[in-house]
C-alpha positions in Angstrom: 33.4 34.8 196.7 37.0 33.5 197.1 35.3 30.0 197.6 33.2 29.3 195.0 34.8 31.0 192.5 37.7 29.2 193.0 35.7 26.2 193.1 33.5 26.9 190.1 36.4 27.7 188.2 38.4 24.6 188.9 35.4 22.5 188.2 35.6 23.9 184.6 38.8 23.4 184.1 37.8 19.1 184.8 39.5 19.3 188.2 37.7 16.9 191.0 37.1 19.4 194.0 36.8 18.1 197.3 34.8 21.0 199.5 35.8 20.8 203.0 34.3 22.0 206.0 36.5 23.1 209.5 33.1 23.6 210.8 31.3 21.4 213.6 29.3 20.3 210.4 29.6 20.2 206.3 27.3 23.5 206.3 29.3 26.8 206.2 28.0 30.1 206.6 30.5 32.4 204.8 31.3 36.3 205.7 28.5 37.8 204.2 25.9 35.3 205.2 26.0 32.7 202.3 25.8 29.8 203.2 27.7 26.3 201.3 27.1 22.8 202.0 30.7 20.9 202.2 31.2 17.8 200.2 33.0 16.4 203.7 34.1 17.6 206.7 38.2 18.0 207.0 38.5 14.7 209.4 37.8 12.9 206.4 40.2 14.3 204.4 43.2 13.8 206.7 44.1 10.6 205.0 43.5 11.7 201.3 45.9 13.1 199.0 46.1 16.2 197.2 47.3 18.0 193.9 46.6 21.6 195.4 45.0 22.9 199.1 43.5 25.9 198.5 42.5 28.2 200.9 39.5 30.5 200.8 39.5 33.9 202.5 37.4 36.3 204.6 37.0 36.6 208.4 36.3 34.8 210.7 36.9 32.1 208.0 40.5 32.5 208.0 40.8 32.2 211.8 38.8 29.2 211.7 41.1 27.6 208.9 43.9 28.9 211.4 42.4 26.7 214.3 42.2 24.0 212.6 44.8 21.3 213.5 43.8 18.7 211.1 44.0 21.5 208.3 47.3 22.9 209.1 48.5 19.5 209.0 47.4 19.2 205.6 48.9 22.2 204.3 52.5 21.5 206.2 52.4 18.1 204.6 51.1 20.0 201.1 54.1 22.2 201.2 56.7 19.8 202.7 55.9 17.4 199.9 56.5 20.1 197.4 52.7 19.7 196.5 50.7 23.5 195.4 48.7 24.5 198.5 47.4 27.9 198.2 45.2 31.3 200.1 43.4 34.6 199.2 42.9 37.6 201.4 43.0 37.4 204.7 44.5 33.8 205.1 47.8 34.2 203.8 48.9 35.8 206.8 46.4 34.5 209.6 46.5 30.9 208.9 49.9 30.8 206.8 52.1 33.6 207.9 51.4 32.7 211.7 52.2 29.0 210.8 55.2 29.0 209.9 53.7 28.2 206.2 55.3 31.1 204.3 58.6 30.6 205.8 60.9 31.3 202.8 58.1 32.4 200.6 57.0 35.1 199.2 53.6 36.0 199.1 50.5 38.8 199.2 47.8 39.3 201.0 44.4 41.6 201.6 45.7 45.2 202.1 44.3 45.1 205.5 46.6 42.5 206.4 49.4 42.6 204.1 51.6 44.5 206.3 52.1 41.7 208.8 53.7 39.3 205.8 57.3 39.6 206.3 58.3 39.6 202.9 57.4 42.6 201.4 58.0 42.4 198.1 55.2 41.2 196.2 52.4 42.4 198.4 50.8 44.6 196.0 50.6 42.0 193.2 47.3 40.7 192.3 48.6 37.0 192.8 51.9 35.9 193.9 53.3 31.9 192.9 56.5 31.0 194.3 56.6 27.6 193.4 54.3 25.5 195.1 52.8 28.2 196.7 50.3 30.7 195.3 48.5 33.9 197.2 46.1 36.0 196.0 44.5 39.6 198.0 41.1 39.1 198.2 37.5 39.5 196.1 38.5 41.0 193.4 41.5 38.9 192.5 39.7 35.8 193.0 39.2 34.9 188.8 42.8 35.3 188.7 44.1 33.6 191.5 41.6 30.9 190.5 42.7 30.9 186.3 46.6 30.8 187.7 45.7 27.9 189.7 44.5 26.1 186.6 47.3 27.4 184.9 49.6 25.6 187.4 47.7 22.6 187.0 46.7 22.0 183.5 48.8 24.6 181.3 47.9 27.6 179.9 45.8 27.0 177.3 43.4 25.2 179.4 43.0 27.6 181.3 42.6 30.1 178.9 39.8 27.6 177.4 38.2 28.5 180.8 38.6 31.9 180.9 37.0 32.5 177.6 33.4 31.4 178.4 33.4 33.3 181.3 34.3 36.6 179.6 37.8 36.9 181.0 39.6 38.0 177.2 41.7 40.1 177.3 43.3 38.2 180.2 47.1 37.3 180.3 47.8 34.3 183.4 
């Protein structure tokens, strides 16, 4: 869920989404069994640049982001740049938090792994931006983690253009 919907919602807002896989191949087999066909595999997107890096959730899926070297040096070069990278559940503190990503950041993360953020603060809120970077807990948050990262990138009142079809009203970003 914290994949597509964050790329289904993004797509609606106009934004090009590049789907990448950390897998041996560009098919993915998520958490609960579905299964995704990537647009590429990460080795071609090494070179490319980015407006945002968003991060999907789940286990094992946020180990395997984790192990990724060609990912993590994506997202260091994302947040170095000053560039939005961004994670939901489980990979704000597996892939991020163990990374050295979150140094100096606040963020959230799924309950089950909240505690081991060392920033405390905002780990109960729904989604969490601290500037470039933007967390989220987990399945249920995922429209808003998804509508704040339209927010971020378009304004407000696109993505409240967005969340209208889908049903999102009353819904304050």
């Amino acid at each position: 869920m914290e994949a597509v919907i964050v790329i289904d919602v993004l797509r609606r807002a106009g934004a090009l989404v590049t789907v990448a896989s950390v897998e041996d191949s560009i098919d993915v087999v998520c958490s609960r069994g579905v299964k995704l066909i990537a647009d590429k595999h990460i080795n071609e997107c090494s070179k490319c640049s980015y407006d945002l890096i968003a991060c999907p959730g789940g286990m094992p899926g946020a180990e395997r982001l984790r192990d990724s070297t060609v990912l993590e040096g994506m997202v260091r070069a994302q947040k170095d740049a000053g560039l939005m990278y961004a994670a939901i559940c489980a990979t704000p503190y597996v892939f991020f938090e163990n990374k050295g990503l979150l140094d100096g950041k606040v963020a959230t993360a799924h309950p089950a792994f909240s505690d081991g953020l060392k920033d405390q603060s905002k780990v109960l809120d729904r989604v969490v931006v601290d500037g470039n970077l933007t967390t989220s807990r987990g399945p249920g948050t995922a429209f808003e983690f998804a509508l704040s990262l339209v927010k971020q990138l378009f304004g407000e009142e696109k993505a409240m253009q967005v969340a209208g079809p889908m049903v999102m009203y009353p819904y304050k970003i």
